[in-house]
C-alpha positions in Angstrom: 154.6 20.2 109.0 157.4 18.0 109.8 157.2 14.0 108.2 156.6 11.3 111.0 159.6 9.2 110.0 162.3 12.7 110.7 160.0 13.5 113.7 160.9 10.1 115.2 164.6 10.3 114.7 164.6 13.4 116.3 162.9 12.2 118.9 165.0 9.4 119.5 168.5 11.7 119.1 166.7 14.2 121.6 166.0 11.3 124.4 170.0 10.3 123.6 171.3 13.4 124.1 169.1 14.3 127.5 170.4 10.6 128.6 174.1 11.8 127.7 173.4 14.8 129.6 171.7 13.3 132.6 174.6 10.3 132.9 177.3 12.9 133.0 176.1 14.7 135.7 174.7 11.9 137.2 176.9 8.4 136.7 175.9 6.5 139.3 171.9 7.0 138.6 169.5 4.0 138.5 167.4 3.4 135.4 164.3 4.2 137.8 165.6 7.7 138.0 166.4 8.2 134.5 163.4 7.3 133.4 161.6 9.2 135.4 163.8 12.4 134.5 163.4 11.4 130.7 159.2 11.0 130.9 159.6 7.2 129.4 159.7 4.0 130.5 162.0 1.6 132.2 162.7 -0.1 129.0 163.2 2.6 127.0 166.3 3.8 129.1 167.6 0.3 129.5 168.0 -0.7 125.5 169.1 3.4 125.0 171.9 2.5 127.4 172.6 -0.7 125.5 172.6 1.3 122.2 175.0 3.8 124.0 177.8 1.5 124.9 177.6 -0.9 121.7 178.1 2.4 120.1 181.2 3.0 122.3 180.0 6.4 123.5 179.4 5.2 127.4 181.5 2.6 129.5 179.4 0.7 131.9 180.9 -0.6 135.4 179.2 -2.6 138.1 179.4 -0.8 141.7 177.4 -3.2 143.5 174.9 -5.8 143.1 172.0 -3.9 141.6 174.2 -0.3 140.9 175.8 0.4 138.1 178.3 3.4 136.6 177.9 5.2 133.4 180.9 6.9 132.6 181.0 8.4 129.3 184.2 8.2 126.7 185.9 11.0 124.8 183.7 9.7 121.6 180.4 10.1 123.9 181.4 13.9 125.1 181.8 14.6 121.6 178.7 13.3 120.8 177.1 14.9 123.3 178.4 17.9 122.1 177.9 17.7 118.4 174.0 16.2 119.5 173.9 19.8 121.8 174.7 21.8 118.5 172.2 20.2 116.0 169.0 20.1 119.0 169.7 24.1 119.3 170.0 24.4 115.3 166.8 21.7 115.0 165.0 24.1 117.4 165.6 27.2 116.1 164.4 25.8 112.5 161.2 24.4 114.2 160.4 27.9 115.8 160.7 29.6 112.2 158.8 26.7 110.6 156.0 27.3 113.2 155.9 31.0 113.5 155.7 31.1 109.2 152.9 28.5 109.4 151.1 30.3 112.9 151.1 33.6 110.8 149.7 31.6 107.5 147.2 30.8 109.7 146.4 33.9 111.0 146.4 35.6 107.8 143.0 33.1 106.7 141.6 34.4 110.0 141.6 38.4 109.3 140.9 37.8 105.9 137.9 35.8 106.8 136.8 38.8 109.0 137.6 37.9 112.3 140.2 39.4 115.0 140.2 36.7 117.6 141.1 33.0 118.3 140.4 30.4 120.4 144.2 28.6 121.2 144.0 24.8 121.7 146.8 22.5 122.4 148.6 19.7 125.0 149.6 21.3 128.1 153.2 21.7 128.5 153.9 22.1 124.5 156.4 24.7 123.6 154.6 25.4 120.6 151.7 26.7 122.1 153.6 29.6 123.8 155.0 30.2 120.3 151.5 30.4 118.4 150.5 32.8 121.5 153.2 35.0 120.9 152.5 35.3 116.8 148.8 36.0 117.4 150.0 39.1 119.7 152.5 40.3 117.0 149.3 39.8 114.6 147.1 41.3 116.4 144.8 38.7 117.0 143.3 38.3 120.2 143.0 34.9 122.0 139.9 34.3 123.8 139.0 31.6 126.6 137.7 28.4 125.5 134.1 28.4 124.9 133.1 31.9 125.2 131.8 32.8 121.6 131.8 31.1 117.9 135.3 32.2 116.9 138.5 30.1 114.7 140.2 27.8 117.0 143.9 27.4 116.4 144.6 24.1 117.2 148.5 22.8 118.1 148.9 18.9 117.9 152.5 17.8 118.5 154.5 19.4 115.6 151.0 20.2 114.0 149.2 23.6 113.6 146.0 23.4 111.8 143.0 25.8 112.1 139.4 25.2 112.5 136.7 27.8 111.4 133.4 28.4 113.3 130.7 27.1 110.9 131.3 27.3 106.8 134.0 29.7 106.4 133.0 33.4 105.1 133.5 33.8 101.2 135.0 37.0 101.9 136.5 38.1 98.7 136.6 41.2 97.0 134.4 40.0 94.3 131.3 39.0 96.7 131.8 41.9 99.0 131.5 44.1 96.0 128.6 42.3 94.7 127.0 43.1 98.2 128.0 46.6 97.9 126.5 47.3 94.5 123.2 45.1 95.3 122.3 47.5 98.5 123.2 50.5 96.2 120.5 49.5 93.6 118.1 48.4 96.2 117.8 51.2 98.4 120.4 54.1 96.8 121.8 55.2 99.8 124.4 57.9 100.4 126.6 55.7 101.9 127.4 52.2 102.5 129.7 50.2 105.0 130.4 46.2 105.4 131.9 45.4 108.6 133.5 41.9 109.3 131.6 39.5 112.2 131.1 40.9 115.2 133.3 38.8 117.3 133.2 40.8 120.0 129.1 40.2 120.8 127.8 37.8 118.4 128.1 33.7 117.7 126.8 33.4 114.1 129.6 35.0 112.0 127.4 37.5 110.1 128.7 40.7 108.3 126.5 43.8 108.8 126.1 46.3 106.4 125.7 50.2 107.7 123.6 51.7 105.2 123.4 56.0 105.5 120.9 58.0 103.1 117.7 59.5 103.5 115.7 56.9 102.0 112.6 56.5 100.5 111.8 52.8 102.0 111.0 52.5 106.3 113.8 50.8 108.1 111.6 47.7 107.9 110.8 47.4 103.9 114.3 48.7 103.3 115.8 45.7 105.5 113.3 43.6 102.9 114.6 45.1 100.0 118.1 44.4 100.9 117.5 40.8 102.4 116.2 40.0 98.8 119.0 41.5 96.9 121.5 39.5 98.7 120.4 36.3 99.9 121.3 34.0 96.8 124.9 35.1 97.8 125.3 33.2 100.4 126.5 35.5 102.9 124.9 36.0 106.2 123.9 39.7 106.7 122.6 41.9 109.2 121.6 45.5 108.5 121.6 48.8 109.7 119.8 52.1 108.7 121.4 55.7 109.8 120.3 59.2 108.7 122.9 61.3 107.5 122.5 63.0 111.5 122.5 59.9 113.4 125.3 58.3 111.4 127.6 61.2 112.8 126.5 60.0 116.3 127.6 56.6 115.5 130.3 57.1 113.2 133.1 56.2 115.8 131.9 52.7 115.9 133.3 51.8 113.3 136.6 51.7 115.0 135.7 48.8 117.0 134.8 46.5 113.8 137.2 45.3 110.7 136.1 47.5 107.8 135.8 45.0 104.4 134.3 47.6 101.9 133.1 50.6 101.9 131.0 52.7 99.4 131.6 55.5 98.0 135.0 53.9 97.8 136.7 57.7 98.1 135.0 59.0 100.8 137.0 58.9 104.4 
């Protein structure tokens, strides 16, 4: 998402500016504290001040025999000022950049039938908060680590990337079609449903097809019939059988899974 070589310049104008910051309220602070307030080392904070003064932005004073002053110049409050301006507008680029790529992501994860996440990341990253908040305005529900076989959407620094639970679903509209049309031919049914994986109760990603129809087969030999219609697809299927009657009973269901295809394609 962002190159390694702008991400460490912007790290390095971000730990200036908090330095900048830090200095003017504090003058008189020891390196100890400043690093500490900063997150890096000793050394870091020591050749940052260096950089600081060489650069004429910071005046340093000796007030005793291990204390120093930092008193910043005109040049260094307006460089703390123009590096104030260009960490918001940095920011506020990053959140769009992230939000766009968090909702790419979650695009691949409904399309590939499924309506929640598992959210992984380093505690404390802003980012994470960000990818939470676009899987809400998706509608994609994030789950607890570990609870059931669903995408993980994993935040790494500046990184988003997405992991999918096993081989990833070919969900197209050309093999969910092909599905369609195979149960048709092997059982003519009056109606047919494929419904995405049931993430809410199962772990192995399967689609299930609701097949209606008084049929000729059992529910046994028709499950046969349709297992060998559609196993060179590819697709992991479960099936069930409904009477016209019973499907009425159970027709609310539906609601609770992601609809893929449907046929009769006109039928409500």
């Amino acid at each position: 998402m962002v190159r390694p070589a702008v991400r460490t310049m912007e790290d390095r104008l971000h730990k200036e500016l908090r330095l900048l910051e830090a200095l003017a309220e504090s003058p008189e602070a020891r390196q100890v504290d400043l690093a500490r307030r900063l997150g890096v080392a000793v050394g870091t904070v020591n050749w940052l001040i260096k950089r600081l003064a060489a650069r004429g932005l910071i005046k340093v004073k000796r007030i005793g025999r291990w204390r120093w002053r930092y008193l910043l110049t005109p040049r260094g409050m307006r460089e703390k000022a123009r590096l104030s301006v260009a960490y918001v507008r940095n920011s506020m680029a990053l959140y769009r950049q992230v939000r766009q790529r968090a909702r790419e992501l979650l695009e691949e994860v409904k399309a590939r039938g499924f309506d929640e996440v598992r959210l992984e990341g380093e505690e404390g990253n802003d980012l994470v908060d960000v990818c939470r908040l676009t899987c809400l305005e998706q509608g994609v529900k994030v789950i607890p680590d570990g609870h059931r076989a669903v995408p993980a959407l994993r935040v790494r620094g500046l990184e988003l990337s997405l992991e999918l639970p096993g081989k990833p679903l070919d969900l197209s509209e050309e093999v969910l079609s092909e599905i369609v049309n195979r149960i048709v031919r092997a059982v003519h049914p009056e109606r047919v449903f494929i419904l995405g994986p049931d993430t809410a109760g199962k772990e192995d990603g399967h689609l299930t097809a609701v097949v209606v129809g008084n049929s000729p087969f059992g529910e046994l030999e028709g499950y046969g019939e349709i297992r060998r219609e559609v196993e060179n697809l590819g697709v992991p299927i479960d099936v069930m059988f409904f009477s016209p009657d019973e499907f009425r009973k159970w027709e609310m269901g539906l609601k609770r899974r992601k609809l893929l295809a449907q046929w009769p394609e006109d039928r409500g």
